[in-house]
C-alpha positions as CSV (number, residue, x, y, z in Angstrom):
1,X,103.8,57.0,-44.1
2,X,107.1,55.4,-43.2
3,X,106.6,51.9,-41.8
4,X,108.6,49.4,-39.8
5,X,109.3,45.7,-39.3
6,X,107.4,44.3,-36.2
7,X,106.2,41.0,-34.5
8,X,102.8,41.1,-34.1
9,X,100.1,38.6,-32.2
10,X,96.6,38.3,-33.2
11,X,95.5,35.5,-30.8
12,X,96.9,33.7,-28.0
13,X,99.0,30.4,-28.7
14,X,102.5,28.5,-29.6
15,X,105.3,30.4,-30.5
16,X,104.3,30.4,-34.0
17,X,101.8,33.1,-33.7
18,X,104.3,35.5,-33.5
19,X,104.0,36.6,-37.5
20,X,106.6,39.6,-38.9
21,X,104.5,42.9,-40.4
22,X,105.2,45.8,-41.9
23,X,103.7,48.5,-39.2
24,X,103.2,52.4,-39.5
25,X,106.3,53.8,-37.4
26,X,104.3,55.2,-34.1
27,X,104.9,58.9,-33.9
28,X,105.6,60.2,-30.2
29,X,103.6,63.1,-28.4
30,X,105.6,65.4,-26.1
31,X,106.4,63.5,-23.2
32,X,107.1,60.4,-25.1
33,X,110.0,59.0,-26.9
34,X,110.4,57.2,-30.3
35,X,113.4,54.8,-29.7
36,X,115.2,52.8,-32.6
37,X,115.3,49.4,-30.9
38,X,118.6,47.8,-31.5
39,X,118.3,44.7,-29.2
40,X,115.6,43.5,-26.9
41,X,115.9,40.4,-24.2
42,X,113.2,37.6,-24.1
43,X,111.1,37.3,-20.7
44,X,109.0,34.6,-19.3
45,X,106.3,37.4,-19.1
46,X,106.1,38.0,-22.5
47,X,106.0,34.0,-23.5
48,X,103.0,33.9,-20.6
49,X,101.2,37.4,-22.7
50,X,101.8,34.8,-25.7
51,X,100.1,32.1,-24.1
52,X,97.2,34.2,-23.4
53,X,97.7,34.2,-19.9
54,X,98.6,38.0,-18.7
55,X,94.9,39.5,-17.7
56,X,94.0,42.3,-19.6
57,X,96.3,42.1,-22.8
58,X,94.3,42.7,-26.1
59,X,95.4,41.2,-29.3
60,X,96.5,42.0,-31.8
61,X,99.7,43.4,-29.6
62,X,103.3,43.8,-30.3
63,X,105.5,41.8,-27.2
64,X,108.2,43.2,-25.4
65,X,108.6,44.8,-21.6
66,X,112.5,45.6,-22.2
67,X,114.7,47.8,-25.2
68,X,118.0,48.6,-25.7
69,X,118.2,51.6,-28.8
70,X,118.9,55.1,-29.9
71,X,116.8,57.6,-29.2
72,X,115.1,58.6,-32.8
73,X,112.5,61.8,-31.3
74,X,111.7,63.1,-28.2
75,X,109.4,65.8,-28.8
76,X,109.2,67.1,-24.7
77,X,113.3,67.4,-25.3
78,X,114.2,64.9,-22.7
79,X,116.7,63.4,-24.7
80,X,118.6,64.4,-27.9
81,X,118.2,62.2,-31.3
82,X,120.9,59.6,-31.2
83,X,121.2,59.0,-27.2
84,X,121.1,55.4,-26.0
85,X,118.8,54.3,-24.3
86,X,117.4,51.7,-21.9
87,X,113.8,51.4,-21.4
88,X,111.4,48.6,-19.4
89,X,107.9,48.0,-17.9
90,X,104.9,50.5,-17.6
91,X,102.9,48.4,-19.7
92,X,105.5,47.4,-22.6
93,X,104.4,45.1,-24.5
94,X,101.2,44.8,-22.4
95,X,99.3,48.0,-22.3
96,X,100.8,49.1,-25.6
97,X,103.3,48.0,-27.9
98,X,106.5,47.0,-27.1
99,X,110.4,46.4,-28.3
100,X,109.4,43.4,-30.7
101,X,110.1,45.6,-33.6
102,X,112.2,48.1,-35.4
103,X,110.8,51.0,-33.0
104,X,108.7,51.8,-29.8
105,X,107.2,54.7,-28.4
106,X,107.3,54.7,-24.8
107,X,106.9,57.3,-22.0
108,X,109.5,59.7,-21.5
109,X,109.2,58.8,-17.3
110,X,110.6,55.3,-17.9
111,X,113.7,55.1,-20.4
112,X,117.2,55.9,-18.8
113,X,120.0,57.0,-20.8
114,X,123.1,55.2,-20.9
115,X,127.0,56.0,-21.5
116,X,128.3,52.4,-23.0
117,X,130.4,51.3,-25.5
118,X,129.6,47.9,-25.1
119,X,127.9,46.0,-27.9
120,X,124.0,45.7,-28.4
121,X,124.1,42.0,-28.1
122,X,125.3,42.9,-25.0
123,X,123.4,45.9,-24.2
124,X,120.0,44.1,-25.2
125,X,120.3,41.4,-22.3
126,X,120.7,44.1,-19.9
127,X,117.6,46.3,-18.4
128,X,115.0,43.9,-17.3
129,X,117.9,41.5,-15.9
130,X,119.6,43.5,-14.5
131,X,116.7,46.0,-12.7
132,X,115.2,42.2,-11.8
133,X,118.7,41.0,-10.0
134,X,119.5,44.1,-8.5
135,X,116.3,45.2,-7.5
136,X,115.8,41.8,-5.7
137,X,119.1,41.6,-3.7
138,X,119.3,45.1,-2.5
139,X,115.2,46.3,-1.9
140,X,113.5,43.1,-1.2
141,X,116.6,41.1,0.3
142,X,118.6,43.9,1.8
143,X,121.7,41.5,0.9
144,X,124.6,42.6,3.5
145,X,128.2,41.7,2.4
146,X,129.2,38.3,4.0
147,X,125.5,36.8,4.3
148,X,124.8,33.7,3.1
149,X,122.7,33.5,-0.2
150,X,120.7,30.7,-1.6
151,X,119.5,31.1,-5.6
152,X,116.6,28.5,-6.5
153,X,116.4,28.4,-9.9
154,X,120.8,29.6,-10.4
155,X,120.5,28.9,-14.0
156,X,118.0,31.1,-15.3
157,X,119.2,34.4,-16.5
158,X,118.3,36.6,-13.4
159,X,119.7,33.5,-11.6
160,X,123.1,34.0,-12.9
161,X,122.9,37.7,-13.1
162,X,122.3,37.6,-9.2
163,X,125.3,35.5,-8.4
164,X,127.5,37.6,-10.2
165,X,125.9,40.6,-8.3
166,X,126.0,39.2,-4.9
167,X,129.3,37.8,-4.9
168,X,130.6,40.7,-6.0
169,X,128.6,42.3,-3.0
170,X,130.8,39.6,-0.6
171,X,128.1,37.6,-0.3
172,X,128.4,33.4,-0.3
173,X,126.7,32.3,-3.2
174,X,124.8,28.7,-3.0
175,X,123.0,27.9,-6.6
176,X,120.6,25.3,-7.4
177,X,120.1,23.7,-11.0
178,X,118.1,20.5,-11.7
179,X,121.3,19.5,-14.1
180,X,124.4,18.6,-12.9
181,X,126.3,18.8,-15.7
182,X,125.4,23.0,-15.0
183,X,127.2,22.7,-11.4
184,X,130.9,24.2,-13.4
185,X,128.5,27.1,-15.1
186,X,127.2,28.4,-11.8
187,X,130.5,27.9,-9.9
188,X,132.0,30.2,-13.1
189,X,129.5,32.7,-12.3
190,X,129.8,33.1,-9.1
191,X,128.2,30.6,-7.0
192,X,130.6,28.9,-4.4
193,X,128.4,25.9,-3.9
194,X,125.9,24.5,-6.4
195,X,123.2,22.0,-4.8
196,X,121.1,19.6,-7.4
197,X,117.6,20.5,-7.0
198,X,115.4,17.5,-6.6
199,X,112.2,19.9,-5.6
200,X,113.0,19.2,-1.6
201,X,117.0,20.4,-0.6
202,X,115.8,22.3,2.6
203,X,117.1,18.6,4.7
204,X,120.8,19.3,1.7
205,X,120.9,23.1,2.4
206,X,121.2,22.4,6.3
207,X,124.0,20.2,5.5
208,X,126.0,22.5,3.6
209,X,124.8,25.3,5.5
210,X,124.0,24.6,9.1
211,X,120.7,26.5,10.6
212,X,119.9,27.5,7.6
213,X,121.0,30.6,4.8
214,X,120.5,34.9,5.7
215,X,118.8,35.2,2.2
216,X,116.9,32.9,-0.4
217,X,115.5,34.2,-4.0
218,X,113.0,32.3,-5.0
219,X,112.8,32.0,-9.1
220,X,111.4,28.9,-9.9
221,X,107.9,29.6,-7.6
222,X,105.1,28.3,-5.8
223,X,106.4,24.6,-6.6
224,X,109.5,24.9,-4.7
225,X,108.3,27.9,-2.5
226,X,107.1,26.1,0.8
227,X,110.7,23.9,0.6
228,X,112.6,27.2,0.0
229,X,111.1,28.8,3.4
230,X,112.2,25.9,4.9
231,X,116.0,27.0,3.7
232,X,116.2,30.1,5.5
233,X,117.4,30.7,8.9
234,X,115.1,32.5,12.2
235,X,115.2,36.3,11.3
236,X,115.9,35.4,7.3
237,X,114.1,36.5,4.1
238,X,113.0,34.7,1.2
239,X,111.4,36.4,-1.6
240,X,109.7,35.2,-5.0
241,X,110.5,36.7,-7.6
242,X,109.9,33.9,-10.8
243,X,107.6,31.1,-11.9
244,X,109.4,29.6,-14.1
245,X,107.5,26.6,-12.6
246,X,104.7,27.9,-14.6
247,X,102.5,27.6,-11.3
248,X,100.8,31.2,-9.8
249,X,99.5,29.7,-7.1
250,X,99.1,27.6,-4.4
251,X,95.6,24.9,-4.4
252,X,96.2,25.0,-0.9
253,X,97.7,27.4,1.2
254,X,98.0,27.2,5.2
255,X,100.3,30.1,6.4
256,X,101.3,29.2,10.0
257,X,102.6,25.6,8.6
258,X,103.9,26.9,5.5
259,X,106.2,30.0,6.9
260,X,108.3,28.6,9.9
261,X,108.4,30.9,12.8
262,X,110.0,34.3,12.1
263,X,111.0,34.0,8.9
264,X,109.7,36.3,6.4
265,X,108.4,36.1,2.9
266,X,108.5,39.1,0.6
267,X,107.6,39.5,-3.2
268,X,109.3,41.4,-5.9
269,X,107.7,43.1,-9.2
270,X,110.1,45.1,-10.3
271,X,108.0,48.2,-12.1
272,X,109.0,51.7,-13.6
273,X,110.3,53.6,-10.2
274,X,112.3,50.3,-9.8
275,X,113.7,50.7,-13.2
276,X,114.2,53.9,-12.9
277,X,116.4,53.8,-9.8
278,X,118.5,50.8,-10.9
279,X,122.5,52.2,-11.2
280,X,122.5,51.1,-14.9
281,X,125.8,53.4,-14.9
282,X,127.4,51.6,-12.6
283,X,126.7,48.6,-13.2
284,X,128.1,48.7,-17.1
285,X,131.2,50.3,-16.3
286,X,131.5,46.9,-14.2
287,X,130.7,44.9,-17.1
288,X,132.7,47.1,-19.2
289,X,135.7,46.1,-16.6
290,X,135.2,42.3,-16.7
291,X,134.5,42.7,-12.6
292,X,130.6,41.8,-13.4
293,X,129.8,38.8,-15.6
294,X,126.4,38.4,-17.1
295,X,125.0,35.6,-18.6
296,X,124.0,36.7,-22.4
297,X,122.7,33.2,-24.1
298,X,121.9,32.8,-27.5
299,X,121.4,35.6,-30.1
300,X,118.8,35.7,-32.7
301,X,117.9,38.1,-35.1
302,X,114.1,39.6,-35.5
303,X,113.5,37.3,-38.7
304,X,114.1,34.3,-36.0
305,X,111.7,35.4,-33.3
306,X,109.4,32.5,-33.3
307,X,112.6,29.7,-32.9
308,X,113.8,32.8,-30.2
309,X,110.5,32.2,-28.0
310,X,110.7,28.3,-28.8
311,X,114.3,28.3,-27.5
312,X,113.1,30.3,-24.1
313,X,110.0,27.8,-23.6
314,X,112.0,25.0,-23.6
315,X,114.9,26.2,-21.2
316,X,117.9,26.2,-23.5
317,X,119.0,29.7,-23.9
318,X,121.9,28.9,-22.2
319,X,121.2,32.6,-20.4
320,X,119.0,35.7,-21.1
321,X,118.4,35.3,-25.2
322,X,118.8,38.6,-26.7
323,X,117.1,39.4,-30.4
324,X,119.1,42.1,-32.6
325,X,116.8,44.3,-34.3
C-alpha cells in the first residue's frame, strides 16, 4: 500500500505533539476526491483542535480545515486528475483528516476548482482567508461602497485580507493593532486610518469618526466585544468573527447594557455553502492583477510544522503562514 507523509496528533497539547508519519494514502469513494495537497494555511481553529479544546475531536487526527492541491482521483468524475483545487471546512481536520499531509480525501460537495497561475505559496494562504474576509464583509456586514469600516484585530491575516477587500469595495478602512510600529503595514494594506488598541478606543474611534462607524468586524472577541459595539453607529452592524483573544465567552453577560440601542450584533462561521459560494475566480484574477493584496506571512515546509504552529501561537507570522507540502 502506497503511503504518505502526514502530521499526526495523538493527544492534546503544545505544538510539539504534532509528530511527522508515514500514513496509508486514503483511497476516495465515489463522491469524494483524493487531492495532492500542495500548500495548506495555518488557523487559530486548528491550534485550539491542538490544544484540545474543539468538542468532539478524537485523537489521534490529522489537522487542517483548508488545502490548496491537484486533484489526484475523483472516482464520481467531478473533476479530472490534475485540476486544482481549493477545498475548506465540512469537518477538515475535525471530523476526519485534513490538509496536514501529502494528501486528503474530502467530499466532492466542498472543493472548488480553480484557474491560477499563481504560485502555491500563494495559493495555500488563500481559501479559508479569503471565504472568512469575504464572507464577512458582504453576508454578515452587507459592506456598501463608501461606508465606514472599523477592523479590530487589522493585523491578523483575515484582518488584512479584509482591508484589502473593502477598500477595494470603496469602503473607508480604520484598523486597529496593539503595535504601533504596525500602523505603516495596515495603512500599506489598505487601511486609511490605523487606531492603537489599548482594549477601550470606542471614546478614540468617536474622535476620528464622529457618531460612530457603518460596519465593525470583530476578530479579536469577547475581550474587546462590548467596547467594539460601543464603535458603531445607530442602525450599524458589528459582527464577531475571531477569538484571537482566546476567550469564548462572556462570565457575565447583560444584553440591554451591553448592545446600545439599535445596533445590531451578528456572528460569522463561515461553513461549506459559504465556501462554496465564495468568487474564488474572481478574486485571483485580482490578485493575479496586483488590484488585491493579501497578506501571505511566513512560509514553512511540512518537515517545520511544529515551529509553523509555534510561530502562529505567538502572533509573529507576519500574515496568514502557509506550509508547502
Amino acid at each position: 500500500m502506497s503511503t504518505m507523509k502526514a502530521a499526526v496528533i495523538h493527544e492534546a497539547g503544545g505544538p510539539d505533539v504534532l509528530k511527522l508519519e508515514q500514513r496509508p494514502i486514503p483511497s476516495p469513494k465515489r463522491g469524494e476526491v483524493l487531492i495532492r495537497v500542495r500548500a495548506f494555511g495555518l488557523n487559530r481553529s486548528e491550534l485550539f483542535t491542538r490544544q484540545g479544546l474543539s468538542p468532539g475531536v478524537r485523537f489521534p487526527r490529522v489537522l487542517g480545515i483548508e488545502a490548496a492541491g491537484t486533484v489526484e482521483d475523483a472516482p464520481g468524475g467531478e473533476f479530472e486528475k490534475g485540476d486544482k483545487v481549493f477545498t475548506a471546512m465540512g469537518g477538515m481536520g475535525r471530523q476526519f483528516d485534513g490538509s496536514y499531509a501529502e494528501y486528503t480525501c474530502v467530499p466532492a460537495v466542498q472543493v472548488q476548482k480553480i484557474e491560477s497561475s499563481l504560485p502555491w505559496d500563494v495559493l495555500g494562504a488563500m481559501p479559508e482567508m479569503l471565504q472568512t474576509a469575504w464572507g464577512a464583509l458582504f453576508k454578515a456586514l452587507s459592506l456598501e461602497s463608501g461606508e465606514r469600516l472599523l477592523l479590530r484585530g487589522g493585523t491578523t491575516s483575515v484582518g488584512l485580507a479584509a482591508a484589502a477587500i473593502a477598500k477595494q469595495r470603496g469602503a473607508f478602512v480604520i484598523s486597529t493593532t496593539r503595535n504601533p510600529a504596525k500602523g505603516d503595514a495596515l495603512r500599506e494594506n489598505g487601511a486609511d486610518q490605523v487606531l492603537v488598541d489599548s482594549g477601550a478606543i470606542a471614546e478614540q474611534l468617536h474622535e476620528v469618526s464622529p457618531g460612530g462607524v457603518d460596519k465593525v468586524l470583530e476578530l479579536i472577541g469577547t475581550t474587546t466585544l462590548l467596547d467594539s459595539l460601543r464603535c458603531a453607529k445607530p442602525q450599524g452592524v458589528v459582527c464577531m468573527m475571531g477569538m484571537v483573544g482566546n476567550k469564548w465567552s462572556f462570565d457575565d453577560f447583560s444584553p440591554m447594557e451591553a448592545i446600545p440601542s439599535t445596533v445590531r450584533l451578528t456572528t460569522y462561521d463561515g461553513g461549506v455553502a459559504d465556501f462554496m459560494s465564495t468568487p474564488y475566480t474572481k478574486l485571483l484574477e485580482q490578485v493575479e492583477g496586483g488590484t488585491l493584496r493579501l497578506p501571505v506571512g511566513s512560509v514553512y515546509p511540512l518537515a517545520q510544522i511544529v515551529e509553523a504552529h509555534r510561530a502562529m501561537e505567538e502572533n509573529r507570522g507576519g500574515g496568514k503562514i502557509v506550509v508547502l507540502v
